[in-house]
C-alpha positions as CSV (number, residue, x, y, z in Angstrom):
1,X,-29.1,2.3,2.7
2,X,-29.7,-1.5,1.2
3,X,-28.8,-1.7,-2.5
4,X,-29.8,-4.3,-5.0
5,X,-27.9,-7.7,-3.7
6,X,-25.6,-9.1,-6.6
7,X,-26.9,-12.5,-5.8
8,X,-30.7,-11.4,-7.1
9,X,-28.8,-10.7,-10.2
10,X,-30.3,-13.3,-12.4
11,X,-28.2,-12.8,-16.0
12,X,-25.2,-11.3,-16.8
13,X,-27.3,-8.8,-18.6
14,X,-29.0,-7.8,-15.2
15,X,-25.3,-7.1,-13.7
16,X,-24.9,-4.7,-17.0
17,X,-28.0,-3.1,-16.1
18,X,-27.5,-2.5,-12.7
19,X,-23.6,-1.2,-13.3
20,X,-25.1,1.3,-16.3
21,X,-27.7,2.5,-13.4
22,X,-24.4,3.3,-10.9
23,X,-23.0,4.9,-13.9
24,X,-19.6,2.4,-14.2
25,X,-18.1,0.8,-16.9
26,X,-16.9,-2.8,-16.3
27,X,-17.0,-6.1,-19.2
28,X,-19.2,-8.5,-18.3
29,X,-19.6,-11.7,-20.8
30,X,-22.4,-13.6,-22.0
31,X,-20.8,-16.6,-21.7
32,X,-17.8,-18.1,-20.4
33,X,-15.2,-20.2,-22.8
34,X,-13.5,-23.2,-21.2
35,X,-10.6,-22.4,-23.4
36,X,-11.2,-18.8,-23.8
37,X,-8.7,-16.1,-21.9
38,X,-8.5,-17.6,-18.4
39,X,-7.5,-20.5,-19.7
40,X,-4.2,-19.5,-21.5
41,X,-0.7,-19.4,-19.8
42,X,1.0,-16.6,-18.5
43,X,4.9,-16.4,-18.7
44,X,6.5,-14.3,-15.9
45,X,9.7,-13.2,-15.8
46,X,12.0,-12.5,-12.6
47,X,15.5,-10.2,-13.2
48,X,17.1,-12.9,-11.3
49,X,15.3,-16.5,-11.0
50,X,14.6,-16.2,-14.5
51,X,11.1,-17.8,-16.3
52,X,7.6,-19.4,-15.1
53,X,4.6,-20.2,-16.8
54,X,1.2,-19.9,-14.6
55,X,-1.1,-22.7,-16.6
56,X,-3.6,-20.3,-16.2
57,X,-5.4,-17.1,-15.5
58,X,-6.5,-18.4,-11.8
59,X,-4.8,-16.9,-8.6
60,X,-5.6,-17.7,-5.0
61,X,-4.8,-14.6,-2.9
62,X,-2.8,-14.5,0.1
63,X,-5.0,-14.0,3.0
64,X,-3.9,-14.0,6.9
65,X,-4.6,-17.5,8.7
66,X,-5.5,-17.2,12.4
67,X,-5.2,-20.9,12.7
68,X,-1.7,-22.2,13.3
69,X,-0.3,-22.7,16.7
70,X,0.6,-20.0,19.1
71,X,4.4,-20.6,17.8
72,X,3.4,-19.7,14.4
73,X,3.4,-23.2,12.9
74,X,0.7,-24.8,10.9
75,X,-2.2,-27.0,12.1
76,X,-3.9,-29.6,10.7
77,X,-6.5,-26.5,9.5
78,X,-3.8,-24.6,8.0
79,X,-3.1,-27.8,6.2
80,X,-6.6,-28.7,4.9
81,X,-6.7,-25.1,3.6
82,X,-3.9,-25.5,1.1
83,X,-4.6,-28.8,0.2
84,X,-8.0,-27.5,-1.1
85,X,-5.9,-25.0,-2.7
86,X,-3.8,-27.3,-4.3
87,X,-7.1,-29.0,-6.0
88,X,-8.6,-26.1,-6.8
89,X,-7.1,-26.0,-10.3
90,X,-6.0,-22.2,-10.4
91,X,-2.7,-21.8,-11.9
92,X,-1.1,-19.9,-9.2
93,X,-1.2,-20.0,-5.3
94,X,0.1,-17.3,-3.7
95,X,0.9,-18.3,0.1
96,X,-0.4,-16.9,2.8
97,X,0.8,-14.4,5.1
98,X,3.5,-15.5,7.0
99,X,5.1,-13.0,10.1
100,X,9.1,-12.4,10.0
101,X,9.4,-12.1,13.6
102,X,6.9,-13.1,16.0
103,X,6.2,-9.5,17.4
104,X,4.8,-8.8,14.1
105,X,2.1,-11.0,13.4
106,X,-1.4,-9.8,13.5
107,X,-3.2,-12.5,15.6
108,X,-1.9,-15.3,18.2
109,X,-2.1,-17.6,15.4
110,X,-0.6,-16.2,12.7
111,X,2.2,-18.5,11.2
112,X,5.8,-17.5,11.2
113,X,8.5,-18.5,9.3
114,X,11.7,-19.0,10.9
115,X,14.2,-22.1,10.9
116,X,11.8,-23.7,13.6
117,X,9.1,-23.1,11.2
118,X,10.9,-23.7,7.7
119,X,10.6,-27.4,7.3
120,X,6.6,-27.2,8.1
121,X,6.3,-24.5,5.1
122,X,8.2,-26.9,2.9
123,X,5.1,-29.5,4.0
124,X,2.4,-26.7,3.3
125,X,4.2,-26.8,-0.2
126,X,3.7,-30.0,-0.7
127,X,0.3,-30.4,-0.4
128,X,-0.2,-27.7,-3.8
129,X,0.0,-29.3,-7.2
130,X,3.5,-29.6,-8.9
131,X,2.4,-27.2,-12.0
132,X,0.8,-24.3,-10.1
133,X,3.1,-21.5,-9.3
134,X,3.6,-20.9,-5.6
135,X,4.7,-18.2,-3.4
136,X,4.4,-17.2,0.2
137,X,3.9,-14.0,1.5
138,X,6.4,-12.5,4.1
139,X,5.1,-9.8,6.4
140,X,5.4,-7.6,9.4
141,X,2.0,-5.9,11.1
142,X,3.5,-3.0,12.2
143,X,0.7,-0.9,13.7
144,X,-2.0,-3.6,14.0
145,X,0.5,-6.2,15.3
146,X,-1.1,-8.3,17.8
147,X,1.1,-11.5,18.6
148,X,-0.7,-12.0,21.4
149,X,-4.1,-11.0,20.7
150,X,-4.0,-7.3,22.4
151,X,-2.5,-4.5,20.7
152,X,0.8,-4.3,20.7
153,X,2.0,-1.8,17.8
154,X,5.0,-0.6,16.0
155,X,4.5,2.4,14.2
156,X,6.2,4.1,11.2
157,X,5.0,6.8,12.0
158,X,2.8,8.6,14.3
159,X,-0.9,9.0,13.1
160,X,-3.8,11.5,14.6
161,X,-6.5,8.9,14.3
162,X,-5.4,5.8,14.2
163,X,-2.3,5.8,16.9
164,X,-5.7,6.2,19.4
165,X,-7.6,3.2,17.6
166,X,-4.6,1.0,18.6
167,X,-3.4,2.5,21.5
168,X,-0.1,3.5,20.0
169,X,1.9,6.8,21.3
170,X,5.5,8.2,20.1
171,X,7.2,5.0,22.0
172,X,6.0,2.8,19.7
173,X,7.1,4.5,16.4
174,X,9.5,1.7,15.0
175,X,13.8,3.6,15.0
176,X,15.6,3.9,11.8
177,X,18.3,0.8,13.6
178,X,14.9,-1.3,14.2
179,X,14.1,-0.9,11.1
180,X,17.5,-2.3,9.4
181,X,17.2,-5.4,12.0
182,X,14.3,-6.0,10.1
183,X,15.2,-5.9,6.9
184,X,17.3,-8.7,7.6
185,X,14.7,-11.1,9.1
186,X,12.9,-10.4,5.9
187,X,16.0,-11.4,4.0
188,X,16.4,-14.3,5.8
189,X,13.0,-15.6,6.0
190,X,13.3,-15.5,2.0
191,X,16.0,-17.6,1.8
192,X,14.3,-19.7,4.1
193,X,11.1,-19.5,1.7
194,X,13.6,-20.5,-1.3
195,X,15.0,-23.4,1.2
196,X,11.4,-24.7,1.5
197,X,11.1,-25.1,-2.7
198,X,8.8,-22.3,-3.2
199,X,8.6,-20.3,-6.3
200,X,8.8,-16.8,-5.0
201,X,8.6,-14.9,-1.9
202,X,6.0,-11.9,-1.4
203,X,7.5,-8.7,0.3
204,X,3.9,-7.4,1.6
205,X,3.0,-3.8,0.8
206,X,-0.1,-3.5,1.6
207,X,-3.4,-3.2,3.9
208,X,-2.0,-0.8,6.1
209,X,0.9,-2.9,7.7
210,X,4.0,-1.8,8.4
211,X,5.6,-1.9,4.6
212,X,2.5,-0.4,3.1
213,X,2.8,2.2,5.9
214,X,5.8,3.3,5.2
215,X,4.9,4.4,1.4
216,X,3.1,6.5,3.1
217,X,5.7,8.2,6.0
218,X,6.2,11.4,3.9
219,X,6.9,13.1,8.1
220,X,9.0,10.8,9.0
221,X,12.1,11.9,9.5
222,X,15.2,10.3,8.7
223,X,16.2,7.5,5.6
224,X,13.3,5.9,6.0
225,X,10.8,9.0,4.8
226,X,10.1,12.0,3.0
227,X,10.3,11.4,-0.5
228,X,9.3,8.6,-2.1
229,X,13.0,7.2,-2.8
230,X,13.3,7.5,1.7
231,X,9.5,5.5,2.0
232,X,11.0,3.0,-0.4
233,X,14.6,2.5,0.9
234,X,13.1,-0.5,3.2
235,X,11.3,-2.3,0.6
236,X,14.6,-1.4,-1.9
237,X,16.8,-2.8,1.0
238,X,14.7,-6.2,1.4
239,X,14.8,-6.6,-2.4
240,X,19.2,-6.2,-2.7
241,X,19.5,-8.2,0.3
242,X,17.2,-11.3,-1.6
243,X,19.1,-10.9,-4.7
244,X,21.9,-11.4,-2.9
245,X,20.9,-14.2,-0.6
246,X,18.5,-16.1,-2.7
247,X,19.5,-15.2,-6.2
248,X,17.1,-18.1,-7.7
249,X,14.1,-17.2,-6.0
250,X,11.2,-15.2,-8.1
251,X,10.2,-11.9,-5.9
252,X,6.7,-10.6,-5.9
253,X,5.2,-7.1,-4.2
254,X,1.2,-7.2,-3.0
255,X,0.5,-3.6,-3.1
256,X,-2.4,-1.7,-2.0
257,X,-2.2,0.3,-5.0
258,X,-4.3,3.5,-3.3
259,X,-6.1,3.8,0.1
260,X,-8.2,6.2,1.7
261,X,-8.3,8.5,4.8
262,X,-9.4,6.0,7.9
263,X,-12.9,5.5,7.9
264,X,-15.8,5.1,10.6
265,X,-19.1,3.8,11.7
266,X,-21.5,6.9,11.6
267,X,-24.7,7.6,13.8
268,X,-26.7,5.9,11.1
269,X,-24.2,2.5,11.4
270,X,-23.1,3.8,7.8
271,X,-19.1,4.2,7.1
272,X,-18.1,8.0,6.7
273,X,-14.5,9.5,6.9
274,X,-12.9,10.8,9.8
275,X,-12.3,14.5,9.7
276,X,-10.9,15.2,12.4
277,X,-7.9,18.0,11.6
278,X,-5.3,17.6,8.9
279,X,-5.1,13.3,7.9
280,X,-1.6,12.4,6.7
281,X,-2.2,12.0,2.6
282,X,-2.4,8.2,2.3
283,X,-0.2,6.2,-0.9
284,X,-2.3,6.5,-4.0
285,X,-4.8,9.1,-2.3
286,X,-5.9,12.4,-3.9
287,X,-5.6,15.2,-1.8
288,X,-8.7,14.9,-0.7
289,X,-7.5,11.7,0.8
290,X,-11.1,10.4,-1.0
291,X,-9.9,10.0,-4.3
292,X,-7.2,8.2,-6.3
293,X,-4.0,9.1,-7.6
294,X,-2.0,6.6,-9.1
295,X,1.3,8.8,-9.2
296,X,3.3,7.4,-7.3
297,X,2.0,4.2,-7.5
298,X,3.0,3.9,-11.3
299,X,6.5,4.9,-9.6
300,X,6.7,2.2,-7.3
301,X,6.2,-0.4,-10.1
302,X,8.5,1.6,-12.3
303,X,10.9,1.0,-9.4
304,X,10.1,-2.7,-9.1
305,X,10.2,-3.4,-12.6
306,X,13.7,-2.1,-12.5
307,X,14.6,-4.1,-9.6
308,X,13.5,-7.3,-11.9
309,X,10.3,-8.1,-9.9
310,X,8.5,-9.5,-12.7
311,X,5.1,-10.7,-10.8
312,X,2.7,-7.9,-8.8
313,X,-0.8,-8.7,-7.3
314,X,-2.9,-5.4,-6.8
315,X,-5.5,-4.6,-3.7
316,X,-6.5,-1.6,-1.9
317,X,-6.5,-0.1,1.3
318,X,-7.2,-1.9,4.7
319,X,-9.1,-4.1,6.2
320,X,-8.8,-2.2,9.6
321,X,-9.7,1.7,8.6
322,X,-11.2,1.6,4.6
323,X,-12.4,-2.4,4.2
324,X,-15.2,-1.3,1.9
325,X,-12.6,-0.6,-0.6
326,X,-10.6,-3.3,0.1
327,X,-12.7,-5.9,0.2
328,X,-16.3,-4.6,-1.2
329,X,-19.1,-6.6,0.8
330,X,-22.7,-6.4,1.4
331,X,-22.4,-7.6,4.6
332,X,-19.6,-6.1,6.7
333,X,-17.7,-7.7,9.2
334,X,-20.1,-7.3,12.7
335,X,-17.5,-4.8,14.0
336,X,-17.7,-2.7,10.9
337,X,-19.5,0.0,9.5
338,X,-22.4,-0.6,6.8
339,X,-20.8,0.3,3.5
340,X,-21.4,3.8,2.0
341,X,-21.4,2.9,-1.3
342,X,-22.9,-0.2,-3.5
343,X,-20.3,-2.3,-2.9
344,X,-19.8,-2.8,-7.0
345,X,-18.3,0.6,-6.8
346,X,-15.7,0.0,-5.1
347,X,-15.1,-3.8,-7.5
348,X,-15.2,-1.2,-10.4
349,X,-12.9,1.3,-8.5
350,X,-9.9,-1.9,-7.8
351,X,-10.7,-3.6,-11.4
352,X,-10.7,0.3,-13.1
353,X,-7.6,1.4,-11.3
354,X,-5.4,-2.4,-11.8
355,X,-5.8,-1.7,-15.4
356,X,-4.1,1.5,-15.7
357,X,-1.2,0.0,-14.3
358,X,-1.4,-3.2,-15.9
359,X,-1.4,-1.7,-19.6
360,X,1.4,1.2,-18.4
361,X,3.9,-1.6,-16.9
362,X,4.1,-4.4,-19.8
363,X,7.0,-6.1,-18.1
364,X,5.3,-6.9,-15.0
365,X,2.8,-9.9,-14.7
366,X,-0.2,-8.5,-12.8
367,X,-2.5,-10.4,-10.6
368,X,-6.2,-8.0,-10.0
369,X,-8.1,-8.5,-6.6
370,X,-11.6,-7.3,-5.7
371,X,-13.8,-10.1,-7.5
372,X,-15.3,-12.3,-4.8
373,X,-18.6,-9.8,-4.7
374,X,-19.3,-10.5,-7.9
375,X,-20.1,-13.7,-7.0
376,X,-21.9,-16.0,-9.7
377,X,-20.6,-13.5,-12.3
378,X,-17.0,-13.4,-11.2
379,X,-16.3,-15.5,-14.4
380,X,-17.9,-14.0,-16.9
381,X,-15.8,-10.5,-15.8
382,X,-12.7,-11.5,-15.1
383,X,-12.6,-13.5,-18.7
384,X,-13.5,-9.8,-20.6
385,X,-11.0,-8.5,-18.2
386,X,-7.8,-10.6,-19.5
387,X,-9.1,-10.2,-22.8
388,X,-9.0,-6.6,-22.7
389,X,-4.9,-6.5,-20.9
390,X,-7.0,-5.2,-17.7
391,X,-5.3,-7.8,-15.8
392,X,-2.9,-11.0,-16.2
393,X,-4.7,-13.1,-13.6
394,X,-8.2,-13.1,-11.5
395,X,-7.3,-13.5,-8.0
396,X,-9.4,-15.2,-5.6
397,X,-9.8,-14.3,-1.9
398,X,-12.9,-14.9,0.2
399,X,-14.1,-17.0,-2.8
400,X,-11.1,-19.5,-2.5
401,X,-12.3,-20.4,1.2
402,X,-15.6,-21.0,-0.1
403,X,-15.1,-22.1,-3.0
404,X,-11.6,-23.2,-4.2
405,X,-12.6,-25.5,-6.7
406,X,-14.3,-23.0,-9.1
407,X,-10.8,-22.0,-11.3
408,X,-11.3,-26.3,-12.3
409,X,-15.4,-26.1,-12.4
410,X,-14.9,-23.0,-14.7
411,X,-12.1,-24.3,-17.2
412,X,-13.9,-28.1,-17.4
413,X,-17.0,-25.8,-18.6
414,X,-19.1,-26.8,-15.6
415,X,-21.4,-24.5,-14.4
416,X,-20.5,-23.1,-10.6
417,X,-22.0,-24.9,-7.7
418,X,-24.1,-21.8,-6.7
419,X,-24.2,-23.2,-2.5
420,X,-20.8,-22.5,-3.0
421,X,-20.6,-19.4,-4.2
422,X,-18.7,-16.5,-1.8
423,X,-22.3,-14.2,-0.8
424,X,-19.9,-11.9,1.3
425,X,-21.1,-12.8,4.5
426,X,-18.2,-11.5,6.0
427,X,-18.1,-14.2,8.8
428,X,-14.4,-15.5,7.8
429,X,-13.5,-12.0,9.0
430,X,-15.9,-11.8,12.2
431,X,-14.9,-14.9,13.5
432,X,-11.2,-14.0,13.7
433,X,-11.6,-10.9,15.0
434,X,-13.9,-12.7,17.7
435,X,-10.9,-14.8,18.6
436,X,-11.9,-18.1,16.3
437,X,-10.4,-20.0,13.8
438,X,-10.6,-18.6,10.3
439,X,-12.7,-20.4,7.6
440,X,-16.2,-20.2,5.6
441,X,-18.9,-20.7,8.6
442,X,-21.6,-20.0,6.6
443,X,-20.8,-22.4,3.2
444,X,-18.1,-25.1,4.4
445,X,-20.3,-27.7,5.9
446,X,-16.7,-28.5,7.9
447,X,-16.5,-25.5,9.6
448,X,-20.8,-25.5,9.8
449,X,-20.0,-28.3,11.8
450,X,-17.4,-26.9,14.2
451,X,-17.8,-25.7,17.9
452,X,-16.6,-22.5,17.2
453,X,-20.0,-21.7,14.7
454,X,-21.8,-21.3,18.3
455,X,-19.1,-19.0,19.3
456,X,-19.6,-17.1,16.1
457,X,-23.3,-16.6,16.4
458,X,-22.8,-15.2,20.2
459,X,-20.1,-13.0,18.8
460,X,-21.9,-11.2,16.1
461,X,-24.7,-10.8,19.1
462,X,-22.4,-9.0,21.4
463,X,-21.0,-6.8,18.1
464,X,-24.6,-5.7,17.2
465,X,-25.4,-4.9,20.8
466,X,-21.9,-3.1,20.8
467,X,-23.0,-1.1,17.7
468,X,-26.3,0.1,19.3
């Protein structure tokens, strides 16, 4: 099924039509206020490193690079990428993800962040503007680690459906004394991150890679499962071990908030959920496994608020099993699966579901994900959305690869360069998984220009031939 593009959407009044016709509730403005709410300051507060003030309500999102060099340092890509971020005028930048250990890292060339690494993350620093709050994010793929660009996963635990998507048997379930070993790289790439004169450091909970697995390891046996005080004890043991290490650096959590039972690509090329037996109940997942429930979630941030995290950026699901709630599209990426809903519902669903826990957590500064599809209209709702407390900050994904320099164009009251504009092409997700470079193919007229854009087009060739 096609639905109504957001792009044919001519006037904020046309996106409240179509949302009343899908039955959701979201704010849309009018008109957006060069000095209205996204142009205010936000004060965070970490238990240990103490104040910062984001400028304003602008975040770019963290979002996995497969552009450094095959030992995880950054190219001359990787640097372009965050010098456009550093000019892009949003208040806060929040690193991308960087791999603990080589084994983990998701692609060949993911960075890494060890003290080969460190001074060339202090560089990538650099290159961002002196007032915008920066972070990096520090993760571990777990079960869709591929360092060397075939499946090689570590489990938490053992899963009916997707151990077979990756290959993975009862070998590769991660022990509780692997585990501990990595706590420690993850301590001591954060001191390494507060060496390089970043802000804070991300511990990654999210998108179905190893920490964000783990919330959900209620079989696993041992300290690291079970109740939700076992599935946190890593993510409780990275935080002590920072405090203690690297007591003046700000911590932050990037939490998929809820997920969904794995999804896959019907008869039809439509996305439907696997039923095959009894799923494991995912974190934040009904028990239907196709609804939310925020439980536990609201516990976790209870949890980090108590640990003095003071900043939190929200998303949902994963990329690999449930992208069309992660990252609604209209266009999935060419070895997807058509989406099964308008993909608004699922911007409602992450928008909807960030501001339950934004208003229930009042000490944590809260950073909402999910805008990019609303393309020329992202503005005017994320403006009614930090009016309303929904969110503390707008964070920008796809959109910030196409278009980093919107958070300037929309607080100078310029109106958006619509070429720009992020359509959800879904290319900067394509090309990766085809083995290229990451970047906007279709909108960047530097990568239009590239080699690689032949590559692409071959690629999503063999994938639609694939899908036949």
């Amino acid at each position: 099924m096609r639905y109504p593009q957001v792009k044919n959407l001519d006037a904020p009044a046309a996106l409240r039509e179509r949302l009343a016709e899908l039955g959701l509730d979201l704010p849309v403005a009018d008109r957006v206020a060069a000095d209205g709410p996204l142009a205010q300051p936000v004060t965070i507060t970490d238990g240990s490193a103490g104040t910062s003030t984001v400028p304003n309500r602008f975040a770019v999102l963290p979002m996995e690079g497969w552009d450094g060099t095959t030992d995880g340092r950054p190219t001359d890509l990787v640097r372009r990428r965050w010098q456009r971020f550093g000019q892009s005028g949003a208040g806060l930048v929040w690193g991308e993800a960087t791999a603990v250990v080589p084994d983990g890292r998701a692609n060949p060339n993911q960075l890494v962040l060890d003290e080969r690494s460190a001074e060339d993350l202090a560089e990538l620093r650099s290159l961002l503007d002196p007032g915008q709050v920066t972070g990096l994010q520090l993760t571990h793929s777990g079960r869709w680690s591929r360092p060397g660009g075939a499946p090689r996963p570590r489990t938490a635990f053992t899963h009916p459906v997707l151990d077979g998507r990756v290959g993975a048997g009862a070998t590769q379930v991660l022990s509780d004394g692997e585990l501990e070993a990595l706590q420690a790289r993850f301590i001591a790439a954060a001191v390494l991150v507060a060496q390089a004169g970043f802000d804070f450091v991300d511990v990654k909970c999210c998108h179905g890679y190893l920490l964000h697995e783990l919330l959900a390891g209620r079989d696993r046996p041992g300290p690291f499962g079970g109740d939700l005080d076992g599935r946190t004890r890593f993510l409780r043991g990275v935080l002590a071990g920072i405090r203690s290490e690297a007591p003046g650096l700000a911590i932050a959590v990037r939490v998929s908030a809820f997920d969904f039972v794995p999804f896959r690509q019907g008869e039809d090329g439509v996305g439907e959920p696997e039923r095959d037996g009894a799923l494991p109940r995912p974190f934040g997942a009904d028990g239907t496994g196709l609804g939310i429930d925020l439980t536990e979630t609201h516990a976790l941030l209870d949890l980090l608020a108590a640990e003095g995290v003071g900043l939190v950026c929200t998303t949902a699901g994963s990329p690999y099993y449930t992208p069309h709630i992660q990252r609604p599209a209209y266009f999935p990426p060419s070895d997807g699966y058509d989406p099964p809903e308008d993909p608004l519902v699922g911007v409602v669903r992450q928008i909807t579901a960030t501001a339950e826990l934004t208003r229930a957590h009042p000490d944590l500064v809260v950073v909402g994900s999910g805008y990019s599809y609303l393309q020329d209209w992202l503005p005017h709702v994320g403006q009614e959305v930090v009016r309303a407390g929904g969110a503390h900050l707008v964070g920008l994904g796809r959109m910030a690869l196409s278009y980093p320099s919107l958070p300037a164009d929309v607080l100078a009251g310029r109106p958006l360069e619509r070429r720009l504009v992020c359509r959800t092409f879904s290319d900067c997700t394509t090309a990766p998984r085809a083995g290229l470079v990451s970047g906007c193919y279709p909108l960047d007229p530097y990568y239009k220009d590239r080699p690689e854009r032949v590559e692409l087009v071959q690629a999503k060739r063999r994938f639609r031939e694939a899908r036949r």
